[in-house]
N, C-alpha and C positions, 0 to 999 in steps of 0.2 A: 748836122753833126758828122766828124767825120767817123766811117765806119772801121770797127778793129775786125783784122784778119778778114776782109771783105764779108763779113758777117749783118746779115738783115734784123739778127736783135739789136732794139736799144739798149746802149749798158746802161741809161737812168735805170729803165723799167728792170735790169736786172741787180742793181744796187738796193733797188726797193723789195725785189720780191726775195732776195738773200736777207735782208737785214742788215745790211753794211752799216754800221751807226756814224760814221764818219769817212766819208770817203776821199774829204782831205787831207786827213791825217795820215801820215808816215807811220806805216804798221812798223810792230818789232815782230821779230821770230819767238819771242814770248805768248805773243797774242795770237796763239793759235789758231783758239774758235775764228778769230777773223781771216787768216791766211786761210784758212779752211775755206771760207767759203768765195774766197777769193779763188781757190783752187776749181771750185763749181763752175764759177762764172767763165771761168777762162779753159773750163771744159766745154762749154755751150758755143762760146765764140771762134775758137780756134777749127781750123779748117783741114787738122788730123781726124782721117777717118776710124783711130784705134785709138779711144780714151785708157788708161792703167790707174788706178788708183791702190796703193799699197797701205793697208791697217787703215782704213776712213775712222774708223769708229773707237781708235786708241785713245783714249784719252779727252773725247770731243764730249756735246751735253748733248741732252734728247731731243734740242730743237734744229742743232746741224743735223744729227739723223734724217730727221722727219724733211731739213730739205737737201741731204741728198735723194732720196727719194724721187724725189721732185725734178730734181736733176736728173737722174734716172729716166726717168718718163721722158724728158723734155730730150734728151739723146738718143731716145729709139726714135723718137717723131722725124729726129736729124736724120736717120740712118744711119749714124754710129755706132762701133760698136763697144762695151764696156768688158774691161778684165780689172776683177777686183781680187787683188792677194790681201789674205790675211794670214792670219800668226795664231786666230781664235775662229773654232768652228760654232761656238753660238752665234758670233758676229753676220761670221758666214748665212747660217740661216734667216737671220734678220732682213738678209740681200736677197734673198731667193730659195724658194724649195728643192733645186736638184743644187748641190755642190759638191765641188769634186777635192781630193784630196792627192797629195803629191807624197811618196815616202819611197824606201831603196827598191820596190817592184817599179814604181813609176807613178803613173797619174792614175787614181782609179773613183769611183761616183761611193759619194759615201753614203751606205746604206740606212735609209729609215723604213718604216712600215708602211709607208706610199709608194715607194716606189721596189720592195721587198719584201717576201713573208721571211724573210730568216733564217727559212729549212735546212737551207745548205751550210747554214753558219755556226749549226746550234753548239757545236764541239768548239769552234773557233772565238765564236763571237761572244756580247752578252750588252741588252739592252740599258739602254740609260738616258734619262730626260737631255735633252738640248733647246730650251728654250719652250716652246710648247709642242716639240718635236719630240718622238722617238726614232732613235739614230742604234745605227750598231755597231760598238767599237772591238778592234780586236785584243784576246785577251792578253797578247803578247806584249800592248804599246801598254798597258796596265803599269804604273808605278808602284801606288798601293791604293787601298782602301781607308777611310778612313768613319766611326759613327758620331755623329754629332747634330744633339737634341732630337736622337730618338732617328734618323736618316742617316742613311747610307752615300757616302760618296767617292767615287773612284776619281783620280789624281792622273796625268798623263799629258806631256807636252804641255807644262803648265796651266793648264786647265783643268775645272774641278765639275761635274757631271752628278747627276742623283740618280740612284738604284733605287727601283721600289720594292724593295726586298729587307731583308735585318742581316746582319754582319755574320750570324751565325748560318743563315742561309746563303750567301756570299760564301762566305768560307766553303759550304759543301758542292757548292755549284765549280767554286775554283781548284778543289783537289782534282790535283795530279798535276796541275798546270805549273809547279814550280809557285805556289803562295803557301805563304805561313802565317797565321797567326801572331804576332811577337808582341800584341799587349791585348787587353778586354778592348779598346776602341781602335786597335788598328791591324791592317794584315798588310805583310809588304809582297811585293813581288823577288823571291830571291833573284832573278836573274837582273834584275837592275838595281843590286845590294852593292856602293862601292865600298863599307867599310863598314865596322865599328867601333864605336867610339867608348871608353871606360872614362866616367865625368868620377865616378870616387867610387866607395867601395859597392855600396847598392845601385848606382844610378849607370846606366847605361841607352845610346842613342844606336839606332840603326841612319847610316848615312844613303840617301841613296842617289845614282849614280844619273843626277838631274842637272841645267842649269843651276838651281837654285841648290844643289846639293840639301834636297829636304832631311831634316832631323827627325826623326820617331824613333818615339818612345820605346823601352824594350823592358819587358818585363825582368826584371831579376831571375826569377825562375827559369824563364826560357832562353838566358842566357848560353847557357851550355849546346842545349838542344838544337837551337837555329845556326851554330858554328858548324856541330854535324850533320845539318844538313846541305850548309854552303858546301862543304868539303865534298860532299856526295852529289852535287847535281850535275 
């Protein structure tokens, strides 16, 4: 058989051990999970020493995960090496225990309890699950808070994280830092408040200043109150 990219695997033995269900068929760009794993295969055989793989885990099922993995393993053995960008730092973790994050300071290791105790962060930072990870995020990238079924969970770069804490204890850990309260299940971050919204005469939304331009709810009551404090921060 003749060899691709002067490569010593065989692509039978890598058609089988991917799962390719049909290798003669003419993939579509629809058929993800399969280009997917098309994209392993042609990690392994290709004769770049710098694999990239950008969001693996967007949209894929748990059994590409489990071989990239595999793939994984089988590219160190090569001597290659891998850079996986993602857009989600659970995903992240799922890759590997040290990951590192890029924002306006630069590139910097994103803190868990492994590999940090937190001491220097306790003013800055504040703990939150990532997977089976405790990770430390800062309170500045904070969107809002949200509680729901009794859990706490903080919103930021479209990802959603759990505090093991209660919303009322949240709330006093984040005074000062520019959060407000503006209903019983939510606290937003003023400083990434791009508007508010009047839907009629009771109902009002805080907009905030997201991709998704997230909606929350605003209390009636604290309607007044949260305008003077945008005015004041």
């Amino acid at each position: 058989m003749k060899k691709w990219y002067n490569s010593d695997l065989k692509v039978n033995d890598l058609i089988q051990q991917f799962k390719i269900t049909d290798p003669d068929e003419k993939l579509s760009k629809e058929n993800k999970n399969e280009v997917q794993k098309l994209n392993y295969i042609h990690a392994l055989l290709t004769d770049e020493e710098h694999i990239v793989f950008i969001d693996p885990f967007l949209h894929t099922i748990n059994d590409n995960i489990h071989l990239f993995h595999k793939m994984k393993r089988q590219l160190l053995d090569q001597n290659k090496s891998l850079l996986v960008v993602t857009s989600r730092l659970e995903d992240a973790f799922v890759l590997q225990a040290d990951v590192m994050k890029i924002n306006d300071e630069g590139l910097k290791v994103v803190e868990t309890t492994e590999n940090t105790d937190g001491k220097e962060s306790l003013n800055t930072k504040v703990k939150v699950k990532a997977n089976d990870k405790t990770i430390f995020v800062d309170i500045s990238e904070i969107e809002f808070l949200e509680s729901q079924d009794g859990k706490v969970y903080i919103n930021l770069d479209g990802e959603k994280f759990m505090m093991e804490t209660t919303l009322q204890n949240a709330e006093d850990e984040l005074s000062g830092h520019g959060f407000y309260r503006c209903h019983r299940s939510y606290i937003v971050n003023l400083h990434k408040v791009k508007e508010i919204i009047t839907w009629s005469k009771n109902a009002y939304s805080v907009i905030i200043d997201n991709n998704e331009e997230s909606k929350i709810p605003l209390s009636r009551a604290k309607y007044n109150e949260i305008q003077e404090r945008l005015i004041t921060l």
